[in-house]
C-alpha positions as CSV (number, residue, x, y, z in Angstrom):
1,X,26.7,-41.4,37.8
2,X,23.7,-41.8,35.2
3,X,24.6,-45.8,34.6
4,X,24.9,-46.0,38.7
5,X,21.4,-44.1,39.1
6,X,20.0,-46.3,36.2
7,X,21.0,-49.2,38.1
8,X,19.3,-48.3,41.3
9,X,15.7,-47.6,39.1
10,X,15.7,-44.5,39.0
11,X,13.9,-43.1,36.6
12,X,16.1,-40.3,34.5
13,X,15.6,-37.8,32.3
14,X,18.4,-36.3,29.9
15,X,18.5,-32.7,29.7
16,X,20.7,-31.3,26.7
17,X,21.5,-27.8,26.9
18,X,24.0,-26.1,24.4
19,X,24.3,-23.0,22.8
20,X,23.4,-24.3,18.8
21,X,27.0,-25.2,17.5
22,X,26.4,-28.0,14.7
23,X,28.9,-30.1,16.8
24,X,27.3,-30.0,19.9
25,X,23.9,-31.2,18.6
26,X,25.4,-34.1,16.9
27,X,27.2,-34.8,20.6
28,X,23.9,-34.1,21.6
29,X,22.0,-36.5,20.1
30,X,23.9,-39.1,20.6
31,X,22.9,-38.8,24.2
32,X,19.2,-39.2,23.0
33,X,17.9,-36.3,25.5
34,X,14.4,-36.1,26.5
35,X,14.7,-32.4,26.8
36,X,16.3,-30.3,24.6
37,X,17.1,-26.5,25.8
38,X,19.1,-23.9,23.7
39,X,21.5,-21.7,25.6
40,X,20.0,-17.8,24.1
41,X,22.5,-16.0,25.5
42,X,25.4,-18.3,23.9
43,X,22.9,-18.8,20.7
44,X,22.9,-15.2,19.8
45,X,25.8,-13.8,19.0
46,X,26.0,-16.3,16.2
47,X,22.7,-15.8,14.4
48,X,23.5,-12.2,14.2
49,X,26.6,-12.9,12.8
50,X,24.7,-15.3,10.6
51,X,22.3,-12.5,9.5
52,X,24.8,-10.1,9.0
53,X,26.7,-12.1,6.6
54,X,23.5,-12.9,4.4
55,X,22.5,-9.9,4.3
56,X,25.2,-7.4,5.2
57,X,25.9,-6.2,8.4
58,X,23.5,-3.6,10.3
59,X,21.1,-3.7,7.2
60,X,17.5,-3.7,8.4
61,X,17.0,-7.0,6.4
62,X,19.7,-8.1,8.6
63,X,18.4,-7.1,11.9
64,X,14.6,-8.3,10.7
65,X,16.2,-11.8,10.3
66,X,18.1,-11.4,13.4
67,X,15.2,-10.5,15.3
68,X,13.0,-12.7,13.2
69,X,14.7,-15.8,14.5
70,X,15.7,-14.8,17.8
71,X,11.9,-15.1,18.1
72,X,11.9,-18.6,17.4
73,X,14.3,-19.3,19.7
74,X,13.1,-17.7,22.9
75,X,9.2,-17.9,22.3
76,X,8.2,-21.2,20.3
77,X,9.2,-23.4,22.7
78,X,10.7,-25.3,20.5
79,X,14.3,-27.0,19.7
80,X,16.3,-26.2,16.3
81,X,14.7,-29.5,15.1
82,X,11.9,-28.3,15.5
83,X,10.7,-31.2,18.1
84,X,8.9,-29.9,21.1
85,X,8.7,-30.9,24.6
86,X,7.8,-34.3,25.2
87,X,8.3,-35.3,21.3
């Protein structure tokens, strides 16, 4: 469908959108997006399992980290990589 639309012109834009598994970023960028979203939802139960293992389960460092990073993800507006929207 992209290679017919490409054909016609059109002008496309590749949205990525996974939930921050290693392996789906390097599928990811294979597909050189031009926009880069990160599934929360998907994303979190994963960097809390993340934060509980460095620095033990329902410790407040743990939930700080947690919380710390969740930040990042839903209000910097910015992919893992750190690129932002039209990098």
């Amino acid at each position: 469908m992209m290679q017919q639309a490409a054909a016609q012109g059109r002008a496309l834009k590749i949205v990525a959108i996974a939930d921050g598994a290693r392996d789906n970023g390097t599928f990811l960028d294979s597909l050189t997006p031009d926009i880069r979203l990160i599934d929360v939802g998907q994303a979190c139960p994963s960097l809390k399992a993340a934060a509980a293992a460095a620095e033990g389960a329902e410790s407040a460092r743990s939930t700080a980290g947690f919380d710390t990073h969740k930040a990042i993800l839903t209000e910097d507006h910015h992919d893992v990589g750190g690129r932002g929207p039209g990098d």
